[in-house]
ROVEXKOL-574346 format. One record per residue (C-alpha): residue number from 1; residue in one letter; chain; x, y, z negated. Coordinates in steps of 0.1 Angstrom, whole numbers. Each point is the difference from the previous one (the first is absolute). Example, Ala and Ser with C-alpha at 12.3 -4.5 7.8 and 13.67 -1.06 7.14 Angstrom:
+-----+------+------+-------+-------+-------+
! pos ! code ! unit !  east ! north !    up !
+-----+------+------+-------+-------+-------+
!   1 !    A !    A !   123 !   -45 !   -78 !
!   2 !    S !    A !    14 !    34 !     7 !
+-----+------+------+-------+-------+-------+
END
This chain:
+-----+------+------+-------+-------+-------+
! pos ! code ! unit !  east ! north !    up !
+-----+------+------+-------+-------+-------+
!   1 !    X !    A !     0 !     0 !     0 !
!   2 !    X !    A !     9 !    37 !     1 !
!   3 !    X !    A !    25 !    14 !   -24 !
!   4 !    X !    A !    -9 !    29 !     1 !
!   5 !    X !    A !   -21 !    31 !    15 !
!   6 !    X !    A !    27 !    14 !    22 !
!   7 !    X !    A !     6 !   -38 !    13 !
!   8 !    X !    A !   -36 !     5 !    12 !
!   9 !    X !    A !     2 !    38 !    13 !
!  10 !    X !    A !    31 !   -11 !    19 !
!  11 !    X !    A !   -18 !   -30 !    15 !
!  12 !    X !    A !   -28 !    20 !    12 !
!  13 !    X !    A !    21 !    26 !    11 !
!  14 !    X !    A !    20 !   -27 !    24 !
!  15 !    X !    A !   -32 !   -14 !     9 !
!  16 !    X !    A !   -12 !    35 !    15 !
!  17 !    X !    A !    23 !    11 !    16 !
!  18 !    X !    A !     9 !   -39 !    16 !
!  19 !    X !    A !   -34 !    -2 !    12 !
!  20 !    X !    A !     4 !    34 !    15 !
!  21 !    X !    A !    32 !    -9 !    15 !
!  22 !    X !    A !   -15 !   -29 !    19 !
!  23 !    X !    A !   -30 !    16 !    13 !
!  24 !    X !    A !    24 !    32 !    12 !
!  25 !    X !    A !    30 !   -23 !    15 !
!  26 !    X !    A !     6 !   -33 !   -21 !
!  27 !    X !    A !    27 !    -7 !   -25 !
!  28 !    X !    A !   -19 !     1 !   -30 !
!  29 !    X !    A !    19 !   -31 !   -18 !
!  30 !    X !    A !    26 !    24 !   -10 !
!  31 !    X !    A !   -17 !    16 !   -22 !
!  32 !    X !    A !   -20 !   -29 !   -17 !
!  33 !    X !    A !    28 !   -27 !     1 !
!  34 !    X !    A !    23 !    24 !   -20 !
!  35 !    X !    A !   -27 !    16 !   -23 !
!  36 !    X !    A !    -5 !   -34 !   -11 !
!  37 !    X !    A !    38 !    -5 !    -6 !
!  38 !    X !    A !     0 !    34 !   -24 !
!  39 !    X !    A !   -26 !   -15 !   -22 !
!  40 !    X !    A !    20 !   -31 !    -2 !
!  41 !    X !    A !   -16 !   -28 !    22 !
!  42 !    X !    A !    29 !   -20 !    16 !
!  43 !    X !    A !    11 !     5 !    33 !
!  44 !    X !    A !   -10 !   -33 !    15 !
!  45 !    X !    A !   -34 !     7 !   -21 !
!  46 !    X !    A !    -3 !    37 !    11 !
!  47 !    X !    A !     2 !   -13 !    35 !
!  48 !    X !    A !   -29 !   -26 !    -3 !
!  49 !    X !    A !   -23 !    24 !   -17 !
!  50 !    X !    A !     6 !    26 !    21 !
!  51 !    X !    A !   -11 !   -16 !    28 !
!  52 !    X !    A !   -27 !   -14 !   -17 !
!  53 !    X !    A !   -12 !    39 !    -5 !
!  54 !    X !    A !     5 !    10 !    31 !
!  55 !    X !    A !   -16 !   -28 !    23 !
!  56 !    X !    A !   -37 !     6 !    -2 !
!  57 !    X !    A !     9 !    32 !    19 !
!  58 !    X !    A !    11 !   -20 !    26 !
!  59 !    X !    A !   -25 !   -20 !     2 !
!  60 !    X !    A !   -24 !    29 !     0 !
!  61 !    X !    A !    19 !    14 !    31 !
!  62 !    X !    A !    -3 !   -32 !    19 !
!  63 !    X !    A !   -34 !     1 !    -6 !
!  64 !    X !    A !    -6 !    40 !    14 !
!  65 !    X !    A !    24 !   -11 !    31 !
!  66 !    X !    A !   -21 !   -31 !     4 !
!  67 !    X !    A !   -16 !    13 !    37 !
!  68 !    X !    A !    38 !     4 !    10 !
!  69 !    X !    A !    15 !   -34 !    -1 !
!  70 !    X !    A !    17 !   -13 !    34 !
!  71 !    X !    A !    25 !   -18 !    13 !
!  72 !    X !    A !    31 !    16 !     9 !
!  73 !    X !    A !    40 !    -8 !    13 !
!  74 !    X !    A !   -19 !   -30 !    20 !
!  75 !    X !    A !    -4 !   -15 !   -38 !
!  76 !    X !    A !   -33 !    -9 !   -13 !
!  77 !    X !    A !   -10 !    19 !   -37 !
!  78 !    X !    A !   -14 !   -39 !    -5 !
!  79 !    X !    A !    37 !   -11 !     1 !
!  80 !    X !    A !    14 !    30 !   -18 !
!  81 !    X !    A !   -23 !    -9 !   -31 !
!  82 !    X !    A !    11 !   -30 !    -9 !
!  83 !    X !    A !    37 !     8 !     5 !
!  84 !    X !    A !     1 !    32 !   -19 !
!  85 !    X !    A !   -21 !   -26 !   -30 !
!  86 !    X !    A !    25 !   -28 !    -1 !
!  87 !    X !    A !    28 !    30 !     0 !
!  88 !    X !    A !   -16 !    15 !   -28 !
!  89 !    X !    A !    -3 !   -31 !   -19 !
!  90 !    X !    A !    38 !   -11 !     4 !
!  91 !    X !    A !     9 !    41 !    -9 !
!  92 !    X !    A !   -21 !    -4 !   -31 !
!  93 !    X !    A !    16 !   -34 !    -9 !
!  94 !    X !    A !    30 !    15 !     8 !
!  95 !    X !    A !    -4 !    29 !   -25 !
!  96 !    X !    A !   -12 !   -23 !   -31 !
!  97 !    X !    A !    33 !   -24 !     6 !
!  98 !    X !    A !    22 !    31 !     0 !
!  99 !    X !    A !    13 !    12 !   -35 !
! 100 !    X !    A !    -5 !    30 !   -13 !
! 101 !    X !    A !    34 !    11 !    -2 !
! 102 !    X !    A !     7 !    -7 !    36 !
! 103 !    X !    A !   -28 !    17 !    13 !
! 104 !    X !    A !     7 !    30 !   -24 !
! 105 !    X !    A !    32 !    -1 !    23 !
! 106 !    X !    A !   -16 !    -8 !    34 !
! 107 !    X !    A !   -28 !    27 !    -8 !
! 108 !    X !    A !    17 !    30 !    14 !
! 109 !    X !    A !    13 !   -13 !    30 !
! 110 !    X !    A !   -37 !   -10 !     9 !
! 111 !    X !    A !    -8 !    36 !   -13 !
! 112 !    X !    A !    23 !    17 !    27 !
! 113 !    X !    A !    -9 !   -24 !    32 !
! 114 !    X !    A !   -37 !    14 !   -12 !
! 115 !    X !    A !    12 !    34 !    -2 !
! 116 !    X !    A !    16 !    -4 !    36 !
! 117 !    X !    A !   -27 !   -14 !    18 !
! 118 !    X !    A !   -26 !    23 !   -15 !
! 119 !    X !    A !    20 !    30 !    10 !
! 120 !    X !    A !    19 !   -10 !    35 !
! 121 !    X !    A !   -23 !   -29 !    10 !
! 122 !    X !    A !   -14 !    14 !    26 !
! 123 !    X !    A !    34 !    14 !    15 !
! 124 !    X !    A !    14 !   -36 !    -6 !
! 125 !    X !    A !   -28 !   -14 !    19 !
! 126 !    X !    A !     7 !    21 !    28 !
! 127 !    X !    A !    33 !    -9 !     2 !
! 128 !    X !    A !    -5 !   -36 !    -5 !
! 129 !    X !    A !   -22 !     4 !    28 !
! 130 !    X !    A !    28 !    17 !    28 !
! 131 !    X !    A !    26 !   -29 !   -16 !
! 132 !    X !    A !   -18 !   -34 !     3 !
! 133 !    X !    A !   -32 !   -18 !    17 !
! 134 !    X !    A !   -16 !   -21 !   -26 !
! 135 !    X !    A !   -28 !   -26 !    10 !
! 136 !    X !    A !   -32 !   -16 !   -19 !
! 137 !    X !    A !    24 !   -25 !   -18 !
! 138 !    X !    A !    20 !    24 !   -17 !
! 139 !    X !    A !   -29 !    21 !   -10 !
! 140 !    X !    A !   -15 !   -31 !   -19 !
! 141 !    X !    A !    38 !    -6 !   -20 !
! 142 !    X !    A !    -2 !    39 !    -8 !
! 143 !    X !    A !   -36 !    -6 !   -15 !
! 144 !    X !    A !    14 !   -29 !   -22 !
! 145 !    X !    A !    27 !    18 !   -13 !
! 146 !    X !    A !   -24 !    33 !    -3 !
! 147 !    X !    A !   -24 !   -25 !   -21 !
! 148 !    X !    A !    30 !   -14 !   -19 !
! 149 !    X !    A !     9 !    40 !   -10 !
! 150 !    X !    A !   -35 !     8 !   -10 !
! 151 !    X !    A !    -4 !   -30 !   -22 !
! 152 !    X !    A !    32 !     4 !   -15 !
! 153 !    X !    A !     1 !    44 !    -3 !
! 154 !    X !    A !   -17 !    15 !    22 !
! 155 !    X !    A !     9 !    36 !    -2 !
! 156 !    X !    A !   -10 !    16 !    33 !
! 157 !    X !    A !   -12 !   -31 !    15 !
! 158 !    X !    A !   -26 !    11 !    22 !
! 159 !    X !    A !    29 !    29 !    14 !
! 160 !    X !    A !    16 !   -23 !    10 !
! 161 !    X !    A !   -22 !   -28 !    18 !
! 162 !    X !    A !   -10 !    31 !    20 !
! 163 !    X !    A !    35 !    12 !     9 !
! 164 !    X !    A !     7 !   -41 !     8 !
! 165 !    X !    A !   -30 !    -3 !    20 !
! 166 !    X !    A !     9 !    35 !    21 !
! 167 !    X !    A !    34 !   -17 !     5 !
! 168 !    X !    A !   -20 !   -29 !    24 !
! 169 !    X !    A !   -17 !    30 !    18 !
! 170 !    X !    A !   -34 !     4 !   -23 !
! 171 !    X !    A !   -13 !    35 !     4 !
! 172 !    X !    A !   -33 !    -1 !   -12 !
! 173 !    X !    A !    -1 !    16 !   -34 !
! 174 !    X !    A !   -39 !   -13 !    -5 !
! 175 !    X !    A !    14 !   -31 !     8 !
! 176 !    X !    A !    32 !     1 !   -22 !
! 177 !    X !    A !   -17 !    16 !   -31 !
! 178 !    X !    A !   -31 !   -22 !     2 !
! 179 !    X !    A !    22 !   -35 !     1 !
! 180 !    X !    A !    26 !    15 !   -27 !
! 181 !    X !    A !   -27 !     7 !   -26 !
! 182 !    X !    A !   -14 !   -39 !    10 !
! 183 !    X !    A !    30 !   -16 !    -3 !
! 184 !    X !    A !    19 !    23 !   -31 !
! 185 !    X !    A !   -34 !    -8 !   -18 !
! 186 !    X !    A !    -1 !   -34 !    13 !
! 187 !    X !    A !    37 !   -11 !   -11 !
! 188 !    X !    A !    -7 !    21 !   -33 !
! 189 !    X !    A !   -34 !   -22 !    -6 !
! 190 !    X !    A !    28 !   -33 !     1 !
! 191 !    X !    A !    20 !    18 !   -24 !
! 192 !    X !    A !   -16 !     9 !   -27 !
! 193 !    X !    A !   -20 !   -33 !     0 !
! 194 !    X !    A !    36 !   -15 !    -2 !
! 195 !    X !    A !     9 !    24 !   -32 !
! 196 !    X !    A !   -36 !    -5 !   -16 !
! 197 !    X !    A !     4 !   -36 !     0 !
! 198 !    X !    A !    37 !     3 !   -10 !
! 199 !    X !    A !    -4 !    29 !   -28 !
! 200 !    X !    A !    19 !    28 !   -12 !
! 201 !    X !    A !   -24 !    24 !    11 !
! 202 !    X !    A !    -7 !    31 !   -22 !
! 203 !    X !    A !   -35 !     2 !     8 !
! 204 !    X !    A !    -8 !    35 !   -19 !
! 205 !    X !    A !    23 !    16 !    16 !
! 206 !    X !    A !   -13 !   -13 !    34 !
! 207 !    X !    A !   -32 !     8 !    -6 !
! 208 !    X !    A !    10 !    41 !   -11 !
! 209 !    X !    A !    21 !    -1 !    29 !
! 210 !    X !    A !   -21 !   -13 !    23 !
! 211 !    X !    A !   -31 !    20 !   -10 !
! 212 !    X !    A !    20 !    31 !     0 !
! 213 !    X !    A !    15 !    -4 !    37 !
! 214 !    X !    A !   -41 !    -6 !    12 !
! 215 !    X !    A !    -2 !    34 !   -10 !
! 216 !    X !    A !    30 !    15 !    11 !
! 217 !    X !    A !    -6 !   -21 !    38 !
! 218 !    X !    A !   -33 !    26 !    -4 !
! 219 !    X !    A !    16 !    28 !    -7 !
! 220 !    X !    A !    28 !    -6 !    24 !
! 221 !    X !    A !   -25 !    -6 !    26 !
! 222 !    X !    A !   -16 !    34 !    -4 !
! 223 !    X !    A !    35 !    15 !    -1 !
! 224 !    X !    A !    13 !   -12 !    30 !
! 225 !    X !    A !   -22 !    25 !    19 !
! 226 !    X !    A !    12 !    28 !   -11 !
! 227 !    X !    A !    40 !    -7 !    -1 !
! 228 !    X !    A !    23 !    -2 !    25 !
! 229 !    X !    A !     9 !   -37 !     4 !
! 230 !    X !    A !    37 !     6 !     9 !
! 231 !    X !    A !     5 !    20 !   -34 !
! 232 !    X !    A !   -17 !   -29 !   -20 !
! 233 !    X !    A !    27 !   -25 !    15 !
! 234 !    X !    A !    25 !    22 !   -13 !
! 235 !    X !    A !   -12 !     5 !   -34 !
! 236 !    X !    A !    -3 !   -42 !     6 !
! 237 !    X !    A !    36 !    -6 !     7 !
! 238 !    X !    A !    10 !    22 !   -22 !
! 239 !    X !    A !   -13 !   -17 !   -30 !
! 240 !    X !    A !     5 !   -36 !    15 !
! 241 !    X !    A !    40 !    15 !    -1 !
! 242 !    X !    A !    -2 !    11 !   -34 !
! 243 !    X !    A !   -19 !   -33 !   -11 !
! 244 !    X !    A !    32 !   -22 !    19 !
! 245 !    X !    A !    27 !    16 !    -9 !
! 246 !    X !    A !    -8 !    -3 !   -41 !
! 247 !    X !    A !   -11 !   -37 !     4 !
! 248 !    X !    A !    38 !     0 !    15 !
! 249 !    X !    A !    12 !    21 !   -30 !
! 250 !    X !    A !   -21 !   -26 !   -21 !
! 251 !    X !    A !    15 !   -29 !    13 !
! 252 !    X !    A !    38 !    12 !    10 !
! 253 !    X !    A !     5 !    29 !   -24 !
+-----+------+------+-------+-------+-------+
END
């Protein structure tokens, strides 16, 4: 249970502006997974129940993108699915056989390929795209290894299946968003059924977390009209930055 009432401001407080964050641009995770790791929920732990917090959001946005679904990169959404789900299930596995001290270690590495991808995806992608000619095969290992990420961290997961997919010549950002929010919510779904049935999760905090990023998806919503999206993913990076470089001070200092 809580510890105290600043445990609980601070866990609302992440869960606002997280749920803000991922209705503006995505990257909410780093604010709850290291909210959770100030009040003192292990890292391994923090993970888990951070992404127990965040994932009926995803689902929600699956649902409102529901009219958009379609195949794209001459690969079936109906093959995607259960890719991105056995992915997520390994990642998840993956994460509860990993001890705490080595993914206190591997956590701000994972942290700045996030940070990366979140702020130079789409450049990458374009690069990626002059460089090499990649065919439906390779786009089905890249959603394995995507699912494997998600279940395992999944900072900025949904940046980058949609700088990956851009890669194998996807341009249709309907298309792209609708089957990110369907398969980050899908491979989420695996995972937390994976940690519920495991344990460890701090379920209060989930719950203040998770109720407080509904709201702030609301608010973000309604803010989004009225601010210039290329500031926002400043102010984004900025903080994602900030957030990397003490987990590396945490972990190295």
């Amino acid at each position: 249970m809580f510890e105290s009432l600043p445990d609980i401001a601070l866990l609302i407080g992440a869960g606002l502006l997280a749920g803000t964050m991922n209705a503006l641009a995505g990257g909410g995770s780093f604010v709850t997974f290291p909210a959770l790791i100030l009040v003192g929920v292990p890292s391994v732990s923090a993970n888990m129940t951070s992404t127990l917090a965040l994932f009926p959001a995803s689902l929600a946005a699956a649902f409102a993108y529901r009219k958009e679904f379609r195949d794209f990169g001459g690969v079936s959404i109906k093959i995607l699915m259960p890719i991105s789900l056995v992915g997520g299930l390994l990642g998840a596995a993956l994460l509860l056989l990993t001890p705490s001290s080595t993914f206190d270690a591997v956590v701000p590495w994972l942290l700045l390929v996030a940070t990366v991808i979140f702020a130079l995806g789409a450049r990458i992608a374009a690069v990626l795209r002059h460089v090499v000619h990649l065919g439906r095969v390779s786009l089905l290992i890249a959603q394995f290894v995507l699912g494997i990420y998600a279940g395992y961290f999944g900072g900025a997961v949904g940046l980058m299946m949609m700088a990956t997919w851009s890669v194998f010549g996807v341009v249709d950002l309907h298309a792209m968003n609708a089957a990110k929010s369907l398969l980050v919510g899908a491979t989420n779904t695996i995972a937390v059924i994976v940690f519920i049935f495991a344990g460890g999760l701090h379920w209060p905090y989930a719950i203040v977390l998770g109720c407080a990023a509904i709201v702030g998806g609301y608010v973000g919503a309604r803010f989004a009209r009225r601010v210039p999206q290329a500031k926002l993913r400043i102010a984004i990076n900025c903080l994602n930055a900030l957030i990397t470089a003490l987990f590396f001070w945490r972990a190295f200092g």
